[in-house]
C-alpha positions, 0 to 999 in steps of 0.5 A: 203694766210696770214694765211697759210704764217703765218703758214709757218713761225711757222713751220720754227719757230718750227723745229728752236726750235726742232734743238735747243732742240737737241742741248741742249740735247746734250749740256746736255749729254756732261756736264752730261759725264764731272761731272760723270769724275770730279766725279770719278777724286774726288772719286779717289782724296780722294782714295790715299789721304787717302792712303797717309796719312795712309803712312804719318802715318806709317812713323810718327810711324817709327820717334817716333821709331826712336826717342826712339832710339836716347833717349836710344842710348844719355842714353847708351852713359852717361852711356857709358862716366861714365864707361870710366871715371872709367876706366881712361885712359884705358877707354879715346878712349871708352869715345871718341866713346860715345860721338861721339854716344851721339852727333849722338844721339842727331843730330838723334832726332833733326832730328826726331823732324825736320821730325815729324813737316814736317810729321805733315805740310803733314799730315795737307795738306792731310787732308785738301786735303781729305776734299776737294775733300769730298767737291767736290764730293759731290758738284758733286754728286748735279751737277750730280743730277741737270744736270740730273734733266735740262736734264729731263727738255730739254727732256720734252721741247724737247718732246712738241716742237716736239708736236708742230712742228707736230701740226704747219705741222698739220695746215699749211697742213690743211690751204693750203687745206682751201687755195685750197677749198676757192680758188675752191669755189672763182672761183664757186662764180665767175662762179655763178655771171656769170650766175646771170649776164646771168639771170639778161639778160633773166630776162630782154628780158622776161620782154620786151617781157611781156610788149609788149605782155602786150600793145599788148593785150590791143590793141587786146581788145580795137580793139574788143571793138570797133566792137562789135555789140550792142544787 
């Protein structure tokens, strides 16, 4: 009776660890669903972060355009100036138009060199960007691969716990029929001390009435010794 509460208490045991190995597997699953999602948030990180900056790109070749022509129009303008000055005072409101251009000119590349260093700053946070989300993909591609690998491991637990919890049942079932056997033959070793104690009394009056008819025989013969008539 011990033993088959003993195996009660592991069956409970064993289907407390079976739940829990269920719930780590999913517990598992969901944190494999999670990573598979940080992954492709990753992937799709570095995807417009490389994007972005082949536009951050294209817009630093449009500023050296730009640039270019701010340097060719600050030219024209020089040259602009020279010619209104040979032209005296016919040429005195075209000198005032170049040198309107030449400081247009010259706002124009300061500008330029303004956006070129921010373009530059936005480059470098790009690439920095495209960098780590690398880095986090391929720290999530390892983290995939080991939630995997421990969802292989709870798997494999889960399967042998079942085992168990099936080979605990086995033998509690096989112990409370030991139980019900030992029971059967506690009752037959009963019954037989029954009628050994019934035996041991039969036993006894066959015994008495040996003996009576033991000292009854040899009254009889001690009777007929005494009439025998001599030869």
């Amino acid at each position: 009776e011990s033993a088959a509460g003993t195996a009660t208490r592991i069956v409970e045991a064993a289907d407390k660890s079976s739940e829990v190995s269920t719930r780590g597997r999913q517990a598992v699953t969901a944190a494999h669903d999670i990573m598979l999602k940080i992954r492709e948030d990753s992937q799709d990180i570095s995807d417009k972060s490389s994007d972005l900056l082949t536009s951050v790109e294209e817009v630093g070749s449009i500023i050296c355009s730009v640039n270019a022509i701010a340097d060719q129009c600050k030219i024209l303008a020089v040259n602009a100036s020279i010619e209104a000055a040979k032209a005296g005072e016919y040429g005195a409101g075209f000198a005032v138009v170049a040198q309107e251009v030449k400081e247009l000119a010259e706002q124009s590349k300061e500008a330029t060199v303004q956006i070129t260093g921010a373009l530059n700053s936005i480059r470098i946070a790009i690439e920095n960007v495209v960098v780590t989300a690398g880095a986090g993909a391929k720290r999530t591609e390892e983290g995939v691969t080991m939630i995997a690998n421990s969802g292989a491991i709870v798997n494999d637990l889960g399967e042998a716990i079942r085992e168990n919890s099936e080979g605990a049942n086995i033998i509690a079932s096989n112990i409370k029929q030991q139980t019900v056997g030992l029971k059967q033959i506690g009752t037959a070793i009963g019954q037989i001390k029954t009628v050994a104690e019934e035996n041991k009394g039969i036993s006894q009056s066959i015994e008495q009435i040996a003996n009576r008819m033991d000292r009854g025989m040899n009254e009889l013969l001690g009777f007929t010794d005494k009439w025998r008539v001599p030869k």
